[in-house]
C-alpha positions in Angstrom: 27.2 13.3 19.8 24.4 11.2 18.4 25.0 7.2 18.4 26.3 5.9 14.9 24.8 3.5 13.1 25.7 1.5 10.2 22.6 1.2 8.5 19.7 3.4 8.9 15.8 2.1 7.7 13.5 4.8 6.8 10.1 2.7 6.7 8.8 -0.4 7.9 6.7 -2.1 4.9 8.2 -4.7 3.2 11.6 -2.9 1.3 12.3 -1.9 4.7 11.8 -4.7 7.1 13.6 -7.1 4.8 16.3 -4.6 4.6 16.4 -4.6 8.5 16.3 -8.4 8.7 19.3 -8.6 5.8 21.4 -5.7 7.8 20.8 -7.7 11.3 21.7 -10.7 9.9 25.5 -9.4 9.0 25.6 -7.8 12.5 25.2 -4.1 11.1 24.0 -1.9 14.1 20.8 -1.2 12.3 17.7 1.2 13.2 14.2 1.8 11.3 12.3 4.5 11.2 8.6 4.4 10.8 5.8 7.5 11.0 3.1 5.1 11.3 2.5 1.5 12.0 4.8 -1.1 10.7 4.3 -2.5 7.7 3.1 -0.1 5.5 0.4 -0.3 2.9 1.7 -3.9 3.1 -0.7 -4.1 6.9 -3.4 -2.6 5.2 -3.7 -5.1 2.1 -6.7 -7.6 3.5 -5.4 -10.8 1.5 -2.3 -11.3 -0.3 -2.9 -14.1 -3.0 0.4 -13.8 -4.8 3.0 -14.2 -2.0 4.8 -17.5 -2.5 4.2 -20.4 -0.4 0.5 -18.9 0.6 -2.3 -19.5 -0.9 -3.6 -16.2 0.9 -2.3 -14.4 3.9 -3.7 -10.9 5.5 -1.1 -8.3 4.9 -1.5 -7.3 8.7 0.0 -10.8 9.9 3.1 -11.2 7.5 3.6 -7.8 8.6 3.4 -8.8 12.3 5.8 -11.9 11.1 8.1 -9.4 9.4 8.4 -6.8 12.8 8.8 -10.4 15.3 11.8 -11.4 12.9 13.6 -8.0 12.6 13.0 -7.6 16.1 14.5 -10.7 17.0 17.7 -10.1 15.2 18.6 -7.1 16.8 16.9 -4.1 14.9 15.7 -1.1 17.1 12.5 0.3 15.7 12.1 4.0 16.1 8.5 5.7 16.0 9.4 9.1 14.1 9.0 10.8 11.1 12.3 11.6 9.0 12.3 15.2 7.9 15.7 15.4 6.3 18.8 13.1 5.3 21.7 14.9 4.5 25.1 13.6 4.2 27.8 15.1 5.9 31.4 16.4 5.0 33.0 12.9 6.9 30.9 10.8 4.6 28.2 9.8 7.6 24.5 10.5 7.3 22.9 12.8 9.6 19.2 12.2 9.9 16.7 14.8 11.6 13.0 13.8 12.7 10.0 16.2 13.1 10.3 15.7 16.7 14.0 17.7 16.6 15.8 14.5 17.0 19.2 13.6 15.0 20.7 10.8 14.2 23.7 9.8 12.3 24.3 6.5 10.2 27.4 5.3 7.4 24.6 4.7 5.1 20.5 4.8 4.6 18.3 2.7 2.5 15.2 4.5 1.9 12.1 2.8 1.3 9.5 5.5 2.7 6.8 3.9 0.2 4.0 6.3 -1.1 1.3 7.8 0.2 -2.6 7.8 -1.7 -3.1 10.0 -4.6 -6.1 12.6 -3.9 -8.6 13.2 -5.9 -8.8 17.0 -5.8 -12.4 17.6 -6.2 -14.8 19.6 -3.9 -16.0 18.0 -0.6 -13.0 15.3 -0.6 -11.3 17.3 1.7 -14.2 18.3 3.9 -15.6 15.2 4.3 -12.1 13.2 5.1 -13.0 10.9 7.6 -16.6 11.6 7.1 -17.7 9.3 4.3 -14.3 9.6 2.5 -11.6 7.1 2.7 -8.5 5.9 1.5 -8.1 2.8 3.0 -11.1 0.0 2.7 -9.5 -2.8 5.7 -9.2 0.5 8.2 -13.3 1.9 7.6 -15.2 -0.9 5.2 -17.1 -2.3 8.1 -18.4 1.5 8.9 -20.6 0.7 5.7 -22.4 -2.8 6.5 -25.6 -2.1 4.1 -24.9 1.0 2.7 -23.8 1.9 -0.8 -20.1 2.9 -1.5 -18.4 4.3 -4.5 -14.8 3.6 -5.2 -13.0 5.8 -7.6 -10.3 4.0 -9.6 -9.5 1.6 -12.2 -5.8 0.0 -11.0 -4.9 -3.5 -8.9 -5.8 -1.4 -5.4 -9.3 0.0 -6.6 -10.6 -3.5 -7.7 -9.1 -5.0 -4.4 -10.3 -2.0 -2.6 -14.0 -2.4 -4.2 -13.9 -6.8 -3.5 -13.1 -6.2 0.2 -16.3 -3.7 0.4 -18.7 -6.3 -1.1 -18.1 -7.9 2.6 -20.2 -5.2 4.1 -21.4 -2.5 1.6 -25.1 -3.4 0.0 -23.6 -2.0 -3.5 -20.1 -0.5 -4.6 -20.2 1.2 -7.8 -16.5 1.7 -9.2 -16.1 5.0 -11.2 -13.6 4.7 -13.6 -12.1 7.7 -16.2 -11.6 5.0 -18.9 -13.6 1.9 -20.1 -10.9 -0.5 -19.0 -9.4 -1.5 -15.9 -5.4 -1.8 -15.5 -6.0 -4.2 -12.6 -4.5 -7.9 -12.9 -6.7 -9.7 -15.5 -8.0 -12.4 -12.6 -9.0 -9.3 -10.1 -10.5 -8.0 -13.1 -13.0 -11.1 -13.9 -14.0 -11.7 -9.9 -15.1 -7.9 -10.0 -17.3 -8.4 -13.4 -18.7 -11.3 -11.6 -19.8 -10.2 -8.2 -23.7 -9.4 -8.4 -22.5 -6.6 -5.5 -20.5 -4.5 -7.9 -21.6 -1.7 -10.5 -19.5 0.5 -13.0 -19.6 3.9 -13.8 -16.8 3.9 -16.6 -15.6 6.9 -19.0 -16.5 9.2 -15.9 -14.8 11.1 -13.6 -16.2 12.7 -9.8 -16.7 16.1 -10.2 -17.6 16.8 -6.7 -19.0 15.3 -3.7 -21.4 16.4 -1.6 -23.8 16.1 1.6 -24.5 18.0 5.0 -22.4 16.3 7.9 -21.7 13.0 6.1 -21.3 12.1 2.6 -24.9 11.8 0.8 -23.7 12.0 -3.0 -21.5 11.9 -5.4 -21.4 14.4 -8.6 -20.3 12.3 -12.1 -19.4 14.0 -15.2 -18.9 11.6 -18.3 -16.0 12.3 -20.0 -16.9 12.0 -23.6 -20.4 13.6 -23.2 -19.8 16.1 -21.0 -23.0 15.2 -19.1 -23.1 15.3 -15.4 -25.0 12.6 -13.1 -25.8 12.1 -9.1 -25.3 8.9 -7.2 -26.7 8.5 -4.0 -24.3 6.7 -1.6 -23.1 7.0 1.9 -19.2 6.8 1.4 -16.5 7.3 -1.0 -13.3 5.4 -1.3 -10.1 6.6 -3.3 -7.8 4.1 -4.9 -6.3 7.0 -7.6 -2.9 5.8 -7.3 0.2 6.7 -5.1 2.5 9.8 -5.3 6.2 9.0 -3.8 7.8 10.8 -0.3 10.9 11.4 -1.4 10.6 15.0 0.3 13.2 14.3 2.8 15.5 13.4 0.2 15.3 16.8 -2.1 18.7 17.8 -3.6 20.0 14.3 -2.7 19.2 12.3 -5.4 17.9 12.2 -8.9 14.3 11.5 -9.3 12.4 9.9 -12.2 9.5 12.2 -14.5 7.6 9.6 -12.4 8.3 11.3 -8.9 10.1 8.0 -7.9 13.8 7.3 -7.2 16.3 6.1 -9.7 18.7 3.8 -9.0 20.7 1.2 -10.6 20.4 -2.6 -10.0 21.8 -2.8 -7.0 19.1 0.1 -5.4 22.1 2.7 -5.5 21.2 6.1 -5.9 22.9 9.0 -7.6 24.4 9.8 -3.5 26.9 7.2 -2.6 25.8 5.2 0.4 22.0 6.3 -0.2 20.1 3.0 -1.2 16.5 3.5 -2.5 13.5 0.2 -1.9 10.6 -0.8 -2.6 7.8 1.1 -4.6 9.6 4.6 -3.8 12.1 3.2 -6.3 11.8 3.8 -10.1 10.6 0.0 -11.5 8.3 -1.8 -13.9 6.4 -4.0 -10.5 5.3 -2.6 -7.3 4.4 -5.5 -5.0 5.2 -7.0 -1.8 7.4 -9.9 -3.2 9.2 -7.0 -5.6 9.5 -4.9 -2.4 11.1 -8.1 -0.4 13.3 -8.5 -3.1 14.8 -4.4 -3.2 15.1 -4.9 0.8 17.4 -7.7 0.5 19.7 -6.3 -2.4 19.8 -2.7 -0.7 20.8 -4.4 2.6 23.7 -6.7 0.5 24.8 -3.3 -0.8 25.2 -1.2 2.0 27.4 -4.0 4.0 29.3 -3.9 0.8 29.8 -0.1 0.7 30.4 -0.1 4.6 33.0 -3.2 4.1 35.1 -1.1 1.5 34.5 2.3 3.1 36.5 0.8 6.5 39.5 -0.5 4.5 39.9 3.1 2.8 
């Protein structure tokens, strides 16, 4: 018979390390589950410039801060991927892993984040880890001199494109649209770096090159005209699309693709929490992520608390 726990943590970024740290801190018996490294795209974010109380702070080390503190009060970290949460006939939650593994909790605050948004053009695929990237802090310094192209318009892209400018010769952002959504203060330090060139009303058609990327295919989308740019790497910052795979059936789900929930991060499944940007919302930051972590956490004690007198 698996161990049970009272709360169960599936991902480490922000949502679900605060949770862990709020769960701890009431003496749940609390576990996390994280695929990849803690922290989530949180640890891959090279400054944070709107956390309170910093100035600016590397996403990597208030993740490292975040992991020391859960750690400290009590949580157990658990290195697997969730495949499925299903709730059982006793009112527990029975959680399976890739890895064949199950384990059972009272209740589960999911906050499995979002993965990148593909761009679904020729050569993206092929040349994955060959002169394309999602993720500027893990490859940038790959392209000291060279010339980059980011695809995007949103906060990420611009942030994405800034942190190139410490190594790339020239990034050249390729928008669909002739305005950016970023933040308007991201927006003017973009405009005003001498490193950064737009491509805007266009879209990649394709990329291309032998064993690395060479080029990049643009098609305008209000001429119809198509254009090459030479450049040694491609970056995409198209978005995010939400995991709530392991959750299908379970809960209702936004046109969005995110989770609903009402103010207190309860789903439609009683005793099934939802955090951070998997969770239908109007801001998806770090602080907004803290914030969903701490009321899910609040939440499930609650639910556990009057579950045990019924």
């Amino acid at each position: 018979m698996p161990e049970l726990y009272d709360v169960a943590v599936i991902g480490s970024g922000p949502a679900g390390m605060t949770a862990g740290i709020y769960a701890s801190r009431a003496l749940l018996k609390t576990i996390i589950f994280e695929k990849n490294a803690y922290g989530g795209l949180m640890a891959l974010t090279d400054k944070l410039e709107n956390w309170p109380g910093e100035k600016s702070i590397a996403g990597y080390e208030l993740a490292e801060k975040m992991h020391a503190q859960a750690l400290d009060l009590g949580c157990e970290f658990v290195s697997e991927e969730v495949q499925k949460v299903e709730k059982e006939e006793k009112g527990n939650f029975s959680i399976k892993t890739t890895s064949d593994k199950n384990f059972l909790a009272k209740t589960v605050i999911y906050a499995a984040g979002s993965v990148p948004r593909k761009a679904e053009i020729p050569g993206e695929k092929e040349f994955t880890g060959n002169g394309v990237s999602y993720c500027a802090v893990c490859d940038g310094a790959f392209y000291r001199g060279l010339k980059v192209a980011v695809l995007g318009g949103g906060d990420s892209a611009l942030k994405e494109a800034l942190y190139l400018t410490k190594f790339a010769e020239k990034v050249t952002i390729i928008h669909r649209r002739d305005e950016f959504r970023a933040e308007k203060i991201t927006q003017n330090e973009v405009r005003n770096n001498p490193k950064i060139d737009f491509i805007l009303n266009s879209v990649a058609e394709r990329i291309e090159g032998k064993d690395f990327v060479e080029k990049i295919v643009v098609k305008n989308v209000k001429t119809g005209e198509l254009s090459e740019l030479a450049i040694d790497g491609v970056f995409i910052f198209l978005g995010y699309i939400p995991e709530t795979k392991p959750l299908e059936n379970i809960v209702k789900i936004a046109d969005s693709g995110h989770i609903l929930t009402d103010s207190e991060c309860r789903t439609s499944t009683d005793g099934l929490f939802a955090a951070g940007d998997i969770r239908e919302k109007l801001v998806r930051q770090v602080s907004t992520a803290v914030g969903d972590g701490a009321i899910a956490a609040v939440a499930a004690e609650h639910y556990i608390t009057s579950h045990s007198k019924s």
